[in-house]
C-alpha positions as CSV (number, residue, x, y, z in Angstrom):
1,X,128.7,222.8,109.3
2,X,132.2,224.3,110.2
3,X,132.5,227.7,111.6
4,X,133.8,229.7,108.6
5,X,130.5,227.8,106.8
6,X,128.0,229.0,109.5
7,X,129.9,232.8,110.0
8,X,129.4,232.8,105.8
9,X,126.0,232.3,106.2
10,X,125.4,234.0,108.6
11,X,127.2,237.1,107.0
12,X,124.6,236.5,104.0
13,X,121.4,236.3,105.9
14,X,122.2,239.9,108.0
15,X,122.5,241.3,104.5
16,X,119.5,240.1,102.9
17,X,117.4,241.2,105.9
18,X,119.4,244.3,105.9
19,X,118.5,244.6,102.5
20,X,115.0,243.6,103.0
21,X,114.3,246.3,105.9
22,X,116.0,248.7,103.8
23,X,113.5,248.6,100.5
24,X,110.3,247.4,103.1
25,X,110.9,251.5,104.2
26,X,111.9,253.0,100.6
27,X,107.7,254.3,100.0
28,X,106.1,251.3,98.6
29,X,102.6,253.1,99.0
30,X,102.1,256.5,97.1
31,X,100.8,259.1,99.0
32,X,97.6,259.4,96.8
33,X,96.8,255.8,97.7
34,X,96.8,256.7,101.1
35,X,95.0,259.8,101.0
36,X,92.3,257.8,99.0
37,X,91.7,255.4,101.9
38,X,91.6,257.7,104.2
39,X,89.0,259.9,102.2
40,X,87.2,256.9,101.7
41,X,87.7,253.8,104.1
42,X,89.2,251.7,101.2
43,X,91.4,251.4,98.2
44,X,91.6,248.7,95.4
45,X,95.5,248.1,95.0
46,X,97.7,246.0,93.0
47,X,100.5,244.6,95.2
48,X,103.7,244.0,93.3
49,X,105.7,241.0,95.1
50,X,109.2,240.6,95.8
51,X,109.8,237.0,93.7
52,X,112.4,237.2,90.9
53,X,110.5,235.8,88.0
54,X,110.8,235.1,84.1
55,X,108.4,234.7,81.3
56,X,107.0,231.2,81.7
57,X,108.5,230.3,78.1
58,X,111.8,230.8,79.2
59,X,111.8,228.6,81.8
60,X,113.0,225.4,79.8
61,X,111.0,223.0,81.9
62,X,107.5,221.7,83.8
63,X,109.0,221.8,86.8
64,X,110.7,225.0,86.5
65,X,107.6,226.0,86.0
66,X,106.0,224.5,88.8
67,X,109.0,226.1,91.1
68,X,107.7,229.6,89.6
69,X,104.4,229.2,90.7
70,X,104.9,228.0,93.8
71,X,107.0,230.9,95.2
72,X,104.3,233.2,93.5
73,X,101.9,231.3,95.7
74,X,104.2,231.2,98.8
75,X,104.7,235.1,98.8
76,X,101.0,235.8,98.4
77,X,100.2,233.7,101.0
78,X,102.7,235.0,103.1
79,X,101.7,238.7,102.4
80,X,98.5,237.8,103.4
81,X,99.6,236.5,106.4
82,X,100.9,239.8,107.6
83,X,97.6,241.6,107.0
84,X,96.3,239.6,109.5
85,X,94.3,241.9,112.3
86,X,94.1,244.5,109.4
87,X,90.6,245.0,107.0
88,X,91.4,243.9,103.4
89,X,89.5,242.0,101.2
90,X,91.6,239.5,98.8
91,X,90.1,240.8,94.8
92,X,92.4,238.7,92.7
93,X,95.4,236.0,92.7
94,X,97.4,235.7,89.9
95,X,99.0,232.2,89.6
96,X,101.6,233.2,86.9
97,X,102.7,236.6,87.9
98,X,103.7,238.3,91.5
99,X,100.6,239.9,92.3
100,X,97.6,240.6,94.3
101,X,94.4,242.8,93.5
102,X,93.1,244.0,96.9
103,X,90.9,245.9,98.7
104,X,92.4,247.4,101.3
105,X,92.1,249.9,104.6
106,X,94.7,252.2,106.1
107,X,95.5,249.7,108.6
108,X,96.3,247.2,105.7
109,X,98.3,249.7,103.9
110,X,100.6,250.2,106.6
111,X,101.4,246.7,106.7
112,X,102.2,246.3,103.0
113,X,104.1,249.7,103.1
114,X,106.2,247.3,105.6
115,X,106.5,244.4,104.4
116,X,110.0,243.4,103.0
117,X,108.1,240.8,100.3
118,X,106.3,244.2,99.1
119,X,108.0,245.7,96.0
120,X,104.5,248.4,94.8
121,X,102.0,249.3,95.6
122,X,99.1,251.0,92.7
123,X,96.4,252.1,92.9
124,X,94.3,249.8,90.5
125,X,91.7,251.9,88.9
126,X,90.1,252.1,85.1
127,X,92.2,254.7,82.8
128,X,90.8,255.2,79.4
129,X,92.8,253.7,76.1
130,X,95.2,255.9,74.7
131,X,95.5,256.3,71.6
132,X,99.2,256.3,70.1
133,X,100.5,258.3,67.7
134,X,101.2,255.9,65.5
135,X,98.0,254.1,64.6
136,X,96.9,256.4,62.1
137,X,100.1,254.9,59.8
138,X,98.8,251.2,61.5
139,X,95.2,251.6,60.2
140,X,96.1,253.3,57.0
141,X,94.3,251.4,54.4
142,X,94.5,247.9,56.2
143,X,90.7,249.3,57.0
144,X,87.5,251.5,55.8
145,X,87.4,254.9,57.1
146,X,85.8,255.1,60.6
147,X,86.5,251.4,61.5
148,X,89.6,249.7,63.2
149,X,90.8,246.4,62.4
150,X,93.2,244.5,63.9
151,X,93.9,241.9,61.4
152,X,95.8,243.4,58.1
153,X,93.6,243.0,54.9
């Protein structure tokens, strides 16, 4: 590798960690989260990761495929990694999507509030359905009165 090669690259790699430390300090954590754990020990989170993916179908190939999942897989794995030392509890993996259900302490927090392969951080918790303002037009006479149905008669 030539100099200009290796000063390129090296040019490339100070601006991805730049950018890296940069959105690891942007507030991945909300503030409720953290008031939650500390009110109560723990917190179940959803961890959104930092791997560019796309819809599986789009993909064009097994192995592309395959490629996908393994960098899910590699940034979980190294996300758990830096909770080392901290109390978390793993709830969920998702093999086709970046992310990771947890349980997790203030100590564990911290870390994924400063982690560059971090991108959010929810609280995961039960909200009731919604209804949308359009269903009444969706139901209207596809079903009998008090019932829902989700397959057009």
């Amino acid at each position: 590798m030539g100099p200009k090669t290796r000063f390129f690259l090296s040019g490339w790699v100070a601006l991805l960690l730049g950018i890296g430390m940069a959105t690891a300090t942007a507030g991945v954590v909300p503030e409720a989260v953290v008031d939650r754990a500390a009110r109560e020990g723990t917190v179940r989170v959803i961890v959104q990761l930092r791997v560019s993916t796309r819809p599986e179908g789009e993909l064009g190939s097994p192995d592309a495929v395959a490629s996908q999942r393994q960098a899910i897989a590699a940034a979980q794995s190294a996300v758990l990694k830096e909770l080392a030392g901290t109390s978390y509890r793993v709830i969920r993996t998702y093999e086709t999507i970046p992310f990771l259900a947890l349980e997790v302490s203030l100590g564990a927090l911290q870390a994924l509030e400063e982690s560059a392969l971090v991108m959010g951080v929810e609280e995961d918790r039960l909200d009731s359905p919604q209804r949308t303002p359009n269903r009444p037009a969706a139901d209207k006479g596809r079903a009998p009165a008090g019932e829902n149905s989700c397959i057009p008669r």
